[in-house]
VOPAFI-343161 format. One record per residue (C-alpha): residue number from 1; y, z, x. Coordinates in steps of 0.2 Angstrom, whole numbers, always signed. Layout:
<recs>
+---------+-------+-------+-------+
: lumdren :    py :    pz :    px :
+---------+-------+-------+-------+
:     NUM :     Y :     Z :     X :
...
+---------+-------+-------+-------+
</recs>
This chain:
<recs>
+---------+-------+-------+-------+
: lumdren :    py :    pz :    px :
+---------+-------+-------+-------+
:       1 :  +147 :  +214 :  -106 :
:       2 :  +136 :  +206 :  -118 :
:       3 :  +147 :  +190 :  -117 :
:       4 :  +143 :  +190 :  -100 :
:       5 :  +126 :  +193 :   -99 :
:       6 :  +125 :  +180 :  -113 :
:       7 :  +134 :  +168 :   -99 :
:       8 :  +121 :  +172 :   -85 :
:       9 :  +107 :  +165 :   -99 :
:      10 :  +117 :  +149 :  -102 :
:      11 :  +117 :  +146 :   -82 :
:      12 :   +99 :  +152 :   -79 :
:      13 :   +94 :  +137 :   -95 :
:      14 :  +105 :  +122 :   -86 :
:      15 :   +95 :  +126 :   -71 :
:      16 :   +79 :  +127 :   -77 :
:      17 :   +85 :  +110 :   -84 :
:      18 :   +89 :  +103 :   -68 :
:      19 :   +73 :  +111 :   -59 :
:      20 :   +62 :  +101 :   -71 :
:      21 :   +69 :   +85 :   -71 :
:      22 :   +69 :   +86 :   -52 :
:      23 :   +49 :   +90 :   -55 :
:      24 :   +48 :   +74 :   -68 :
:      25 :   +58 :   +62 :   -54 :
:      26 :   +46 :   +67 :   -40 :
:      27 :   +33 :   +63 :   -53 :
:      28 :   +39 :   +47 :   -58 :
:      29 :   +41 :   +44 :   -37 :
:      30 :   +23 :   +48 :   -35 :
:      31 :   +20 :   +36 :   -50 :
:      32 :   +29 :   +22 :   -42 :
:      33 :   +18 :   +24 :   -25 :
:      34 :    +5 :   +23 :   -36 :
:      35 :    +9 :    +7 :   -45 :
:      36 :   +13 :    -2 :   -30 :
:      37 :    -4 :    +1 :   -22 :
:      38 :   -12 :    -2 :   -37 :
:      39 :    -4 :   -19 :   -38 :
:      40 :    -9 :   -23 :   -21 :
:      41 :   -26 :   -21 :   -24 :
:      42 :   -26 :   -31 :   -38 :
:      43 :   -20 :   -43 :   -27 :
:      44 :   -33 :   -41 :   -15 :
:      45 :   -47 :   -42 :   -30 :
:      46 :   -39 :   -58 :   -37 :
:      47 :   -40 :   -64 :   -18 :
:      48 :   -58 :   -60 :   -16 :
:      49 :   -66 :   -69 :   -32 :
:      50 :   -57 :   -83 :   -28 :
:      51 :   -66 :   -85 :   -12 :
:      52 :   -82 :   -81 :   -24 :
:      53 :   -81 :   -94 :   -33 :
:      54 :   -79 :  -107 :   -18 :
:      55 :   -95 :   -99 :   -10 :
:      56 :  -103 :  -103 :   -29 :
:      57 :   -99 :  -121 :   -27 :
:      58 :  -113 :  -126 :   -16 :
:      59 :  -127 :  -117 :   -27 :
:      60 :  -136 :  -109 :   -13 :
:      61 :  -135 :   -89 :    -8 :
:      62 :  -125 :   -86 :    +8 :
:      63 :  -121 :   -71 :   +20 :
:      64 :  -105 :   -76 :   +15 :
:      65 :  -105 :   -71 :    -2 :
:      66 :  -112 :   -55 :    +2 :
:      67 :   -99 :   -52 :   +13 :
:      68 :   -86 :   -57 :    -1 :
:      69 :   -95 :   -47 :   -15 :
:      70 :   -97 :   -30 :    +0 :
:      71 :   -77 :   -31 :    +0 :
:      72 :   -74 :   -33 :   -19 :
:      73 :   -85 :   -17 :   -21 :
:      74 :   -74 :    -9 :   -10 :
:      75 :   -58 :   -14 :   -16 :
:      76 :   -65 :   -10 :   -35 :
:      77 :   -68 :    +7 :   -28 :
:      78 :   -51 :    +9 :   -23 :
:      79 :   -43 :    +4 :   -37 :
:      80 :   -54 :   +17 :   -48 :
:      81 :   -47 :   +30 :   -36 :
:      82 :   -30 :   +25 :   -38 :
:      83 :   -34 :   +23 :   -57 :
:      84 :   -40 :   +42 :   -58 :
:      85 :   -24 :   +48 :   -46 :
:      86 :   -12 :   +39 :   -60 :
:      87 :   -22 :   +45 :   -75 :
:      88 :   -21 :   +65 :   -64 :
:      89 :    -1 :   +60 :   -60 :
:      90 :    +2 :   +59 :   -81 :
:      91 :    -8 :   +74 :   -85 :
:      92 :    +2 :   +81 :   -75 :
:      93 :   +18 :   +74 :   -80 :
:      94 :   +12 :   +77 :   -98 :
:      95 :    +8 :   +97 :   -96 :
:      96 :   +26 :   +98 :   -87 :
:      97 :   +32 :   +91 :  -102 :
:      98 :   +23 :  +101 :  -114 :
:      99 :   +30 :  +116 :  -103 :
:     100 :   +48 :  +111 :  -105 :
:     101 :   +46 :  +107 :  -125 :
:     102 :   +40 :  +123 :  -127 :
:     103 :   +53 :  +133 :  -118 :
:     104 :   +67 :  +121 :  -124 :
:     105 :   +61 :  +125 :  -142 :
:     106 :   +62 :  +146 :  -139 :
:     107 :   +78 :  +146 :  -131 :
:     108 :   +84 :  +134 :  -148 :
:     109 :   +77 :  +148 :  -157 :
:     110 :   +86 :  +159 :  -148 :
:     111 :  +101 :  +149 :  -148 :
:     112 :  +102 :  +147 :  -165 :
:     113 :   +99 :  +165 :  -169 :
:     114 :  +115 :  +171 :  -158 :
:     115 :  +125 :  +158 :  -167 :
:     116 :  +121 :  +164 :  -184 :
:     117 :  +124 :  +182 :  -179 :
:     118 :  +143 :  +176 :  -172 :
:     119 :  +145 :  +167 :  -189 :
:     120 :  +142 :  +181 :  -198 :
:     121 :  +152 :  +193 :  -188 :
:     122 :  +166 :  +182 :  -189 :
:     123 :  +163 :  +181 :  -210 :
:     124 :  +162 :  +198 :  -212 :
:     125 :  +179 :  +204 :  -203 :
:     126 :  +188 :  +189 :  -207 :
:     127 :  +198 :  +198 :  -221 :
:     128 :  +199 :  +216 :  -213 :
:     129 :  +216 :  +212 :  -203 :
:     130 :  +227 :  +197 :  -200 :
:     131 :  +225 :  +190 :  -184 :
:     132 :  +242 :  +188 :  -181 :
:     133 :  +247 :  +205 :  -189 :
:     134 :  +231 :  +212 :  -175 :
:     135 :  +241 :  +202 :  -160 :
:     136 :  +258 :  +209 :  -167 :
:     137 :  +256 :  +225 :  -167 :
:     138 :  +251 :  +228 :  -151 :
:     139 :  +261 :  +241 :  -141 :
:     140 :  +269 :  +229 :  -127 :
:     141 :  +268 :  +208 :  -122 :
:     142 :  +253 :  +211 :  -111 :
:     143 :  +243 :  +219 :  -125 :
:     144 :  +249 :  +204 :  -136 :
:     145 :  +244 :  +191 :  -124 :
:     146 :  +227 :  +201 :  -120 :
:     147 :  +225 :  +199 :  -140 :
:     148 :  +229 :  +181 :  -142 :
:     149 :  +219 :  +177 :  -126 :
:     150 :  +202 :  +185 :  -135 :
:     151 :  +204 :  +174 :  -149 :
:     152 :  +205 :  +161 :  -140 :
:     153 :  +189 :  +166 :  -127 :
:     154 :  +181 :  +169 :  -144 :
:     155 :  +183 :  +152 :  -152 :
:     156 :  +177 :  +144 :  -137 :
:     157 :  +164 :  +152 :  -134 :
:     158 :  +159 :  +149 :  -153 :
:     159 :  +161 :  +130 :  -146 :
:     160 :  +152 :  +132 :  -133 :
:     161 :  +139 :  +139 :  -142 :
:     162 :  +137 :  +124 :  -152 :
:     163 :  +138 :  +112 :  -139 :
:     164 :  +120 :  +121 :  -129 :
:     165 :  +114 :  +120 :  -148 :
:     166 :  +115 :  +100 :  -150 :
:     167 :  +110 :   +98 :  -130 :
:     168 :   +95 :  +108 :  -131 :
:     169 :   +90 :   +96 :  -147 :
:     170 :   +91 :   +83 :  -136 :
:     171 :   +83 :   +88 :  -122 :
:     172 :   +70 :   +92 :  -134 :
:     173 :   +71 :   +72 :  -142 :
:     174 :   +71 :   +66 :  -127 :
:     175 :   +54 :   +77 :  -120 :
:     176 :   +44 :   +70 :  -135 :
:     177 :   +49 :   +54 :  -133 :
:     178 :   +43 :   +56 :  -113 :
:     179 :   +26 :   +64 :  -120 :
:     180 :   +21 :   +50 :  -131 :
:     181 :   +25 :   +37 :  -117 :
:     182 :   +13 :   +46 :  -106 :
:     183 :    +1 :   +49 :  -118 :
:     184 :    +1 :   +32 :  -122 :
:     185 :    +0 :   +27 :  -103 :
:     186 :   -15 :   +36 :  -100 :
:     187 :   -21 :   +28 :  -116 :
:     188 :   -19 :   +11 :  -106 :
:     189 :   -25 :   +20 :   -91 :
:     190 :   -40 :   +27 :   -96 :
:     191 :   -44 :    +9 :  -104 :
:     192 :   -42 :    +0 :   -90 :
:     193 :   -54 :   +12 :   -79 :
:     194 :   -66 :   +10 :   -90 :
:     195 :   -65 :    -9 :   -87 :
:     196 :   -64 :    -6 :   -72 :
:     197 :   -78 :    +2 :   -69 :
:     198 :   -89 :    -9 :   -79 :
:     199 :   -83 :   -23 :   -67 :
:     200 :   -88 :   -12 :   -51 :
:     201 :  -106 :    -9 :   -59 :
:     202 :  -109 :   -29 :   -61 :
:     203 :  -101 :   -31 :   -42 :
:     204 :  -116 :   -17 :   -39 :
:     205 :  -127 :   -29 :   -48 :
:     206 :  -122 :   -45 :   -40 :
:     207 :  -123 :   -39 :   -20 :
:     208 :  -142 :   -33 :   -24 :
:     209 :  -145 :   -50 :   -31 :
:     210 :  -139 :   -57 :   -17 :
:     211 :  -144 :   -46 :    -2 :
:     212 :  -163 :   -47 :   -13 :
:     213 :  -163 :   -67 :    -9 :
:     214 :  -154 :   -65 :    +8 :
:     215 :  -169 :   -55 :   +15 :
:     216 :  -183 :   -70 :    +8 :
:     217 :  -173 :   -83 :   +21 :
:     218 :  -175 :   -72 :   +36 :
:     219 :  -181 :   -87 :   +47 :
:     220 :  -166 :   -95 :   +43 :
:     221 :  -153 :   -82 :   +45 :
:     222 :  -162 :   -77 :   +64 :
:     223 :  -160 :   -96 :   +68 :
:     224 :  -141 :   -95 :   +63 :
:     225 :  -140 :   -79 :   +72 :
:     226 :  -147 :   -88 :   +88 :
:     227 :  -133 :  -104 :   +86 :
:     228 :  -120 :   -91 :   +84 :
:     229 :  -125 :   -80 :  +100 :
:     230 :  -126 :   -97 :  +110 :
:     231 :  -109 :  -103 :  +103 :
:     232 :  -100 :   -87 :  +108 :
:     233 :  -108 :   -86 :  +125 :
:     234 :  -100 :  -103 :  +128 :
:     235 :   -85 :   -98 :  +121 :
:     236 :   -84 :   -82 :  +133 :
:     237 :   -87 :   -89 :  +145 :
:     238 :   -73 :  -103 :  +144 :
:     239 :   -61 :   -88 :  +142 :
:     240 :   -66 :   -79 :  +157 :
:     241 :   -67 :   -96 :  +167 :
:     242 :   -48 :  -100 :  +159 :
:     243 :   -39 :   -81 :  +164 :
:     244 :   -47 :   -78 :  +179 :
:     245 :   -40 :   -99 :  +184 :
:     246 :   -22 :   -92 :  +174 :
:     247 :   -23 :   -77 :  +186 :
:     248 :   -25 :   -85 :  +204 :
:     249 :    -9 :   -97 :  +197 :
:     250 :    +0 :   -83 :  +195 :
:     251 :    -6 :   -76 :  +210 :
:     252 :    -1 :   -92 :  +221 :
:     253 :   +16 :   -91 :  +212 :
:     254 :   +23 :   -75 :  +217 :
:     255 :   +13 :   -73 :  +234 :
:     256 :    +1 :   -59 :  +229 :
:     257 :   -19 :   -59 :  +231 :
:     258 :   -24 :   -51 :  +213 :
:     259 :   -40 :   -56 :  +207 :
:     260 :   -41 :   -45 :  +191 :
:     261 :   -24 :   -45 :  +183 :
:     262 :   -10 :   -55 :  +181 :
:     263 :    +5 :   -54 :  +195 :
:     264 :   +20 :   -55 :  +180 :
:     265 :   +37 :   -61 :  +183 :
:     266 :   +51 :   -50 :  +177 :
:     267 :   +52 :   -61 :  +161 :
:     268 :   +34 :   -58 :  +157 :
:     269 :   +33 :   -40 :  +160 :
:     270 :   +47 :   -38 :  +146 :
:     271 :   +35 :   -50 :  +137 :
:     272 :   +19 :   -37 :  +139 :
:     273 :   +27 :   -22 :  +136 :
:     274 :   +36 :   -30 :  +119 :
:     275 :   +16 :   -35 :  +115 :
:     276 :   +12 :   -18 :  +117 :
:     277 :   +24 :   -10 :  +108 :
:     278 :   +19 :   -17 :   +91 :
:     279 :    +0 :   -12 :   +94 :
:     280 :    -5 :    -7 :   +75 :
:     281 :    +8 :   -18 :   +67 :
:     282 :    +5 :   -36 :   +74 :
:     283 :    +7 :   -49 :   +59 :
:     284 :   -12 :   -57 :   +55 :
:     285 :   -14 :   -71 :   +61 :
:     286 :   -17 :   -79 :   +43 :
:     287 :    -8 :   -77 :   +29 :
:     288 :   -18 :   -68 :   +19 :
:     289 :   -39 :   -64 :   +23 :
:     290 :   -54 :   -52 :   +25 :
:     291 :   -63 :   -47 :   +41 :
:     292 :   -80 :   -54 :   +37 :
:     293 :   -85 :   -49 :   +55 :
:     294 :   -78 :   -32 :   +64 :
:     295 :   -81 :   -30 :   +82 :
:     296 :   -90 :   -25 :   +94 :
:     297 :  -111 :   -21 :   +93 :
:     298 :  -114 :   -18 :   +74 :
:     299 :  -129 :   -21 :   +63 :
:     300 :  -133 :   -39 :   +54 :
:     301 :  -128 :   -36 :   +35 :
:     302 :  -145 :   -41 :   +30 :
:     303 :  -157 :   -38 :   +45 :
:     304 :  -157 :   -21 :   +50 :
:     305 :  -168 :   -21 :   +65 :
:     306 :  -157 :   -35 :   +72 :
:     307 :  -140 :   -29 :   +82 :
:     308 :  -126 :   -43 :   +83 :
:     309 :  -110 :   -44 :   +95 :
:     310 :   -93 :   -50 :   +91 :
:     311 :   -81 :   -54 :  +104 :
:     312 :   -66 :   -51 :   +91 :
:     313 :   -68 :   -50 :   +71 :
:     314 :   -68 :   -65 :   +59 :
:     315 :   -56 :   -65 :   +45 :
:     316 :   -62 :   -78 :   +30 :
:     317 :   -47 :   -85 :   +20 :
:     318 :   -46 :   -99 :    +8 :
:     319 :   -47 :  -118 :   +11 :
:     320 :   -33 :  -128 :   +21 :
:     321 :   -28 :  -110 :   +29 :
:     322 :   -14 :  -113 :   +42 :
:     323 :   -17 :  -101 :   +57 :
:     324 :    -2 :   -93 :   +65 :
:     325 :    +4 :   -84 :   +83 :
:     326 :    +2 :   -67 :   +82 :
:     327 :   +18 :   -65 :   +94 :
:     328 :   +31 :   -76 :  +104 :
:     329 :   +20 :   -84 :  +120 :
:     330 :   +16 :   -99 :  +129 :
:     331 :    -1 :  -111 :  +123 :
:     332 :   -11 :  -108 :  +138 :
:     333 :   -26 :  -118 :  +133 :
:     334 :   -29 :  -132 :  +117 :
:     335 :   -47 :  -134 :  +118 :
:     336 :   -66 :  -139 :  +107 :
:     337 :   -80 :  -129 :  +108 :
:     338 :   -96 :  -133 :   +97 :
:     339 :   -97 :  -123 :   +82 :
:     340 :   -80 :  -116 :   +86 :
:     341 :   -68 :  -135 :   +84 :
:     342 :   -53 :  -131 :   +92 :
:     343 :   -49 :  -117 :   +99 :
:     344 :   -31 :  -112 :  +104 :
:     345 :   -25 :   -96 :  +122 :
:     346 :    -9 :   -91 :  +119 :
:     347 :    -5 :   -80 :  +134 :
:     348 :   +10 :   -65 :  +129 :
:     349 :   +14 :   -60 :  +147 :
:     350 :    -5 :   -49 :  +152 :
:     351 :   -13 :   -53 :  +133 :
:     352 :   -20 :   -65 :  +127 :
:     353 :   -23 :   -73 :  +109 :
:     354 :   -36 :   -84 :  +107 :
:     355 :   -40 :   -93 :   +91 :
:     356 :   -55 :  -103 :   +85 :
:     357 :   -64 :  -113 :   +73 :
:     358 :   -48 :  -125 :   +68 :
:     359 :   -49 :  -142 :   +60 :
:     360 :   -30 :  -148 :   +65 :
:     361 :   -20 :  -141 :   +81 :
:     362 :    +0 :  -142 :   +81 :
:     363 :    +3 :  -136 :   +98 :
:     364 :    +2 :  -143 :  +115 :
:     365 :    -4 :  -135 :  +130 :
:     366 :   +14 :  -127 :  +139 :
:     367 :   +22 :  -125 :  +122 :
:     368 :   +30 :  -110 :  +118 :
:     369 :   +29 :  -102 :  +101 :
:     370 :   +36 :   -90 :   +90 :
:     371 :   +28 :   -74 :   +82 :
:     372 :   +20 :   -80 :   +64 :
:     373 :   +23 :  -100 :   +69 :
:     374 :    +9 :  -110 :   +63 :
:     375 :    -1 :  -119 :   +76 :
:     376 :   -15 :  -128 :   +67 :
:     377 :   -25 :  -129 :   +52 :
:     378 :   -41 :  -119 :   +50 :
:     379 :   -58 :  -128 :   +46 :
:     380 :   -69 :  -128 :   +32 :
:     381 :   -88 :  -126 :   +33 :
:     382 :   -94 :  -140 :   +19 :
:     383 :  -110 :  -134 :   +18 :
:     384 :  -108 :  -117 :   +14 :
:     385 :   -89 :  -118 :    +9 :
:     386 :   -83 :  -105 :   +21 :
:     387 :   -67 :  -105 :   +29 :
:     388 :   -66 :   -92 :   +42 :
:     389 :   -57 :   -89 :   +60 :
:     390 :   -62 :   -81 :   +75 :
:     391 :   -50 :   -70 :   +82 :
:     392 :   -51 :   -63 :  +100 :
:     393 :   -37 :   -52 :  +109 :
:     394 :   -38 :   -49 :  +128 :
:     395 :   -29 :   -39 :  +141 :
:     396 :   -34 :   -50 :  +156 :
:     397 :   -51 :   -50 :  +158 :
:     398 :   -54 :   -35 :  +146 :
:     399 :   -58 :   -39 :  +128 :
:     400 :   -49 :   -29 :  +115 :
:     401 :   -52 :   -25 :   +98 :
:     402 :   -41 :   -35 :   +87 :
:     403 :   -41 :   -24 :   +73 :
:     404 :   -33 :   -11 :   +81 :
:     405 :   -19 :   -20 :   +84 :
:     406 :   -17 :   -30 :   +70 :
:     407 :    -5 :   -20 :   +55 :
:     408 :   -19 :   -13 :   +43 :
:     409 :   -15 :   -28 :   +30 :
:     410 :   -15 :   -48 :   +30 :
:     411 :    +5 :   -45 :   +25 :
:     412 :   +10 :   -37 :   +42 :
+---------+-------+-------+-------+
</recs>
């Protein structure tokens, strides 16, 4: 009875065991989430001060920097976050393990005491009888056998004994050696927010700066304002002039008198609803860059009483940029707008993609391009060192909002 009841322990501690390491392994998975978002914004940070320091090279404030230094404050933000998830993770991978070390070290105890017990049993009756003269005189073969057969259960279990002994040890090793690697990771951790956080402050620090000198040029930044509105009403109302020309040709083609959307052949319906269905994880059409403009009606970043209008968000990115198809269509329209260079329609069955502000254009008016191809080179503004495209995304004559269609990061 006891032996059993000893056996059910034995049980109960390997799966307590188990149950713990499969706690450590969902906190090393949350760990490894973790990292990797950490890493991206890293990334993201990196990418930001390195379009910093071009805006720095002209020696003047812009609203570009602000915009920069509004987006650095906001990924610094998110990495102190993530820093104070990881640094809550290991506390939490550190109590767990100062949980199990604790248990691991009573059930040694307890371990150790049963053993010593069984040694000095086996010491204390090892000269009342001879074993063999105990198995021979038993009254039949099946007693004998029963005789022998304790013995032997006896002298493994003694074996078995000691085996739990030297794994619980190691368990035990191996739990302090986890407990000083977390503790010295949140050493590192807790270092690194403090950095961290430092950085954030003089972010702070800078944008005030900034946004103070930003609001002294307010005669300029109206008369920019002003260029831009005139600039995008031109280019609006290229577009329109463009799709509703692209509709009545489709119209004519397949004998049909729509006026407001496209009369698709079966080929470009397949197109459309392909478009469609990627809605939310459409690649960007640059490599890598941050929406310095979102769309729609929004404030000015410096002059509150002032409302301004995108037609589609801007995304700045660094010098000699290549910008790239959003998704497999056909160049409807290469064309050059002022304050915009040139801007490029690619038609995707109903939607359209229209890109502008390039310097150099790869693609030809009836080409037909891949998702991610590039099709020209993005221009820089020398004067304030600013390279940055306008995106827009229509459904025949409705505007869209780009970002909702776009995957939520320039990697998509």
């Amino acid at each position: 009875m006891i032996k059993s009841f000893s056996y059910i322990k034995r049980v109960i501690f390997v799966s307590l065991i188990l149950l713990s390491s499969g706690e450590q392994m969902l906190g090393q998975d949350k760990k490894t989430v973790l990292q990797y978002d950490k890493d991206k914004i890293e990334e993201e940070i990196k990418f930001n001060e390195r379009l910093l320091d071009e805006t720095k090279k002209t020696k003047e404030i812009t609203l570009n920097q602000l915009i920069i230094l509004k987006k650095q404050i906001s990924n610094r933000e998110d990495l102190i976050n993530n820093l104070n998830d990881q640094i809550a993770t290991t506390d939490e991978q550190i109590n767990l393990n100062n949980e199990i070390l604790k248990d691991l070290q009573y059930d040694l105890e307890n371990l150790k005491k049963e053993y010593a017990k069984m040694i000095y049993y086996a010491y204390k009756n090892k000269n009342t009888y001879d074993r063999l003269m105990f198995i021979f005189s038993a009254e039949d073969f099946n007693q004998a056998f029963r005789r022998f057969k304790y013995f032997q259960q006896y002298t493994s279990y003694r074996k078995i004994q000691v085996g739990l002994i030297l794994k619980t040890e190691e368990e035990i090793n191996k739990t302090l050696m986890e407990l000083d690697s977390n503790k010295n990771e949140k050493l590192v951790l807790l270092s690194t927010l403090e950095k961290e956080r430092d950085e954030l402050n003089q972010s702070r620090s800078q944008q005030n700066n900034v946004y103070q000198s930003l609001t002294k040029k307010e005669k300029d930044l109206l008369s920019t304002i002003k260029e831009k509105e005139r600039a995008a009403k031109k280019l609006q109302d290229e577009i329109e002039k463009i799709i509703a020309e692209e509709i009545r040709l489709a119209s004519s083609k397949s004998g049909t008198t729509k006026t407001t959307s496209f009369a698709l052949t079966p080929a470009e319906l397949l197109l459309s609803e392909k478009f469609e269905s990627n809605q939310g994880g459409l690649p960007w059409p640059l490599e890598r860059g941050i929406i310095s403009s979102t769309f729609g009606e929004h404030d000015h970043p410096v002059l509150k009483s002032v409302k301004i209008k995108n037609n589609g968000i801007d995304i700045l990115t660094d010098e000699n940029a290549k910008v790239r198809a959003i998704f497999a269509g056909t160049v409807t329209r290469v064309m050059s707008i002022p304050n915009y260079n040139y801007v490029i329609m690619i038609r995707h069955g109903e939607y359209l993609s229209v890109y502008s502000n390039l310097d150099e254009v790869y693609v030809n008016k009836g080409d037909i391009v891949d998702t991610k191809q590039e099709i020209g080179k993005l221009h820089t503004n020398i004067k304030e060192l600013k390279t940055e495209l306008h995106f827009e995304l229509w459904k025949g004559k409705t505007l869209l909002n780009p970002a909702s269609w776009l995957a939520k990061d320039s990697e998509g």
